[in-house]
N, C-alpha and C positions, 0 to 999 in steps of 0.2 A: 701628449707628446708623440712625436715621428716612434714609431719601434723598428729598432736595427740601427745599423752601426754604419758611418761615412765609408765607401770603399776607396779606393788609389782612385775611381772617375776615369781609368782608360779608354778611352772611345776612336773611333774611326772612320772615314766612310769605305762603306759596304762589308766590314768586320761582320754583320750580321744579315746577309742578304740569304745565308741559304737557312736560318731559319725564319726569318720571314717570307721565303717560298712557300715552306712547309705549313706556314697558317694560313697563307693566302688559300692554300687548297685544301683547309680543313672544315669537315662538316658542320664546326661549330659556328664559324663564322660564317657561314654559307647561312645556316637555315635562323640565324639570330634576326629577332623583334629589333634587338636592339644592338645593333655591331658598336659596340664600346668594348676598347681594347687598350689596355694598359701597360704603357715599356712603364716597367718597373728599375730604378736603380739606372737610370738613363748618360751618368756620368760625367763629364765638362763642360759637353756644349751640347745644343740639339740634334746632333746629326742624328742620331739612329730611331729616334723619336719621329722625325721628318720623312726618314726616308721608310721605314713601316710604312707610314700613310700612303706614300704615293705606291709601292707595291701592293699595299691590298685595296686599293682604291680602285684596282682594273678588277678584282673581282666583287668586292663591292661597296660600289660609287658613294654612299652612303654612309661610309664609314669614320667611327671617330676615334681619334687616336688622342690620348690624355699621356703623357710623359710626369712620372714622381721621383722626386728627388729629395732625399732627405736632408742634404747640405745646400741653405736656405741662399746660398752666394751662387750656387748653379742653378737654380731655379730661378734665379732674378735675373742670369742673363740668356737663361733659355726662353726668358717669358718675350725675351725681343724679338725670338722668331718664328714666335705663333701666327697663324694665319687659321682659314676657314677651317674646319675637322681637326686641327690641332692646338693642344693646350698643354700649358704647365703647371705642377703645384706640389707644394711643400708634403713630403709625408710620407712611410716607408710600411714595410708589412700591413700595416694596417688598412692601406689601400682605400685613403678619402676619397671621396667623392659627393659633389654635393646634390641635393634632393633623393638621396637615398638610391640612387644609380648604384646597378652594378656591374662589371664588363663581364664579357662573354668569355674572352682570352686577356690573360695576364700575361705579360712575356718576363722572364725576371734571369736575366740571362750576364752572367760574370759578375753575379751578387754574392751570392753566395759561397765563392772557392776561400773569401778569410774567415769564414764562420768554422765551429769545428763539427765533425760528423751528427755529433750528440745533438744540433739545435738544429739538423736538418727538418727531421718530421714536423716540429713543432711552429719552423717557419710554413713550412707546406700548408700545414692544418690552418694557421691564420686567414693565408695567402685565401686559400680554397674556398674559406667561407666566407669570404667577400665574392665569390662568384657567382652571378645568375645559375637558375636550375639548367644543369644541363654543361656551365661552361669548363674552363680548363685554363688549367695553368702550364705555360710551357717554359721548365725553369731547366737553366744548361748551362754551357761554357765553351769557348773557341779558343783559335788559336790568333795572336792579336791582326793578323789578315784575313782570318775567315777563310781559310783555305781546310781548318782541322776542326770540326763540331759534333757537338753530340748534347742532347736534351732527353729530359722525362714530361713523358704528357701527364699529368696529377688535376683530380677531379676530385669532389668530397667527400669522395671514398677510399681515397688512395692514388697511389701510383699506375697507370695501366703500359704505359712504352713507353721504351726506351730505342732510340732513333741515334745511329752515328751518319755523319754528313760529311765526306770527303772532296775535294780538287782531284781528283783522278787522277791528272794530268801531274802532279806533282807526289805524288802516293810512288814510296819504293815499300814499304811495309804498313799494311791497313792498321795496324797496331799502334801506329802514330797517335793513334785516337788517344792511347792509353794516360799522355799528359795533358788530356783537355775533357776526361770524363767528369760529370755530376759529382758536388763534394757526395752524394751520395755513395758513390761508388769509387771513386779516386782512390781511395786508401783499402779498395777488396785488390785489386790486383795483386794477388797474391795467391799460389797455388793450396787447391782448395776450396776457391772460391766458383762462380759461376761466373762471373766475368771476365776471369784470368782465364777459363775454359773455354768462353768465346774468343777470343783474342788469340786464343793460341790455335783453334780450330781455321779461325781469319785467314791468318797466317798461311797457314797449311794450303787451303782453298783458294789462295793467292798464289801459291807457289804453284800449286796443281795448276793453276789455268795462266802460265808465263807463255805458253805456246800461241795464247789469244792478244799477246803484246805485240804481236805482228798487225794488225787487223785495228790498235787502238786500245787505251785505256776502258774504255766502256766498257767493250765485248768481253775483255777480262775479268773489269768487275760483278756483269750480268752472270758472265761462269761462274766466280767465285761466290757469290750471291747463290746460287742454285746449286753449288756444290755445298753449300751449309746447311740447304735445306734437304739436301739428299741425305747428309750425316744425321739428323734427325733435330737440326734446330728448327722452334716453331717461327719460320722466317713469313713476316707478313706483308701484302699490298706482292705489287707485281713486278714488272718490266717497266712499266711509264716511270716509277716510282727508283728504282735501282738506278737507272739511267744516269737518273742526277747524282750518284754518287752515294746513295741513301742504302740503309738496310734498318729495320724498324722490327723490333721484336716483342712481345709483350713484358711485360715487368717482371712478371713471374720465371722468364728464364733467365735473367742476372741479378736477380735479387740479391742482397748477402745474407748469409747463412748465420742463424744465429741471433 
């Protein structure tokens, strides 16, 4: 039997386009034998399953995208818009797949926010050991336009980063984030915590660089981004990376305490 539970199926197009930037340029799917990548919890209809393929399909051509859905009526009418590198099928955490395939990247993205805290690790740990040596599960949440995102990259060893993904252009406070963080962390936001410390540092390094609001949203975020890393968070990747709207920190500095 499927494991895990039917979600509401919200879907959109492009709700998910800025994390699936962020795999298009990850090294896991880059150096993969076998680029098999899995939307996990895919939703209503095919889009987001579809539209994966055609963005990592420019970095590589090769790629196959398998869309799972535990509710056996969105699967039957997702199977209508398969074509060549994309497929449908019945199945949830446990991540079928047939002749013993495993993907590289799992995407399991707006699954998780009705589960409660306690069955986060436990879905991780499933998810994770269905993945080739080496792959990665990238499990998150947005906001229903993709404009406010944030993911954990999880391996089968644990969590390694935590990655938030803004619209710049629509950002009056980066703390937006705060209603669209990982059930993992959704419910730390609270003082005391490490991620209510980021968030409120954000903020600050936000406000600190409003004089770069003249110049554009970017150049503010790139300040605000390197005024965090000046305050002594361990702020990762560069300028290409920030650009997008992105700031990516290892796990270990918003973990929750406790």
């Amino acid at each position: 039997m499927p494991v895990g539970s039917v979600t509401r199926g919200t879907t959109g197009t492009n709700r998910l386009r800025r994390v699936d930037r962020w795999i298009a340029a990850h090294p896991v799917l880059r150096r993969a034998d076998d680029p098999l990548v899995v939307d996990l919890g895919y939703g209503a209809s095919a889009t987001t399953p579809l539209e994966l393929h055609q963005r990592l399909r420019r970095s590589r051509p090769d790629v196959e995208v398998v869309g799972i859905e535990i509710e056996p009526e969105r699967v039957r009418r997702a199977q209508l818009s398969a074509r060549p590198g994309v497929s449908f099928r019945l199945g949830g955490f446990e991540v079928p797949l047939d002749g013993g395939r495993r993907p590289a990247v799992i995407r399991a993205f707006n699954v998780l926010r009705q589960y409660d805290e306690s069955q986060v690790a436990a879905s991780w740990a499933l998810m994770t050991s269905r993945l080739q040596p080496g792959g990665v599960l990238v499990e998150g949440t947005c906001d229903e336009i993709g404009r406010v995102s944030s993911w954990v990259d999880v391996d089968e060893e644990g969590p390694r980063t935590f990655t938030i993904s803004l619209r710049l252009a629509s950002v009056e406070l980066p703390s937006i984030v705060a209603e669209r963080l990982p059930k993992a962390l959704i419910h730390r936001n609270v003082a005391g915590e490490r991620v209510h410390d980021l968030l409120v540092d954000l903020d600050r390094a936000w406000a600190v660089a409003a004089p770069l609001s003249a110049y554009g949203p970017v150049q503010r975020w790139v300040a605000t981004v390197e005024g965090l890393r000046a305050a002594g968070w361990p702020v990762l990747h560069g300028r290409t990376r920030w650009r997008l709207g992105e700031l990516t920190l290892p796990w270990a500095a918003v973990a929750p305490r406790g």
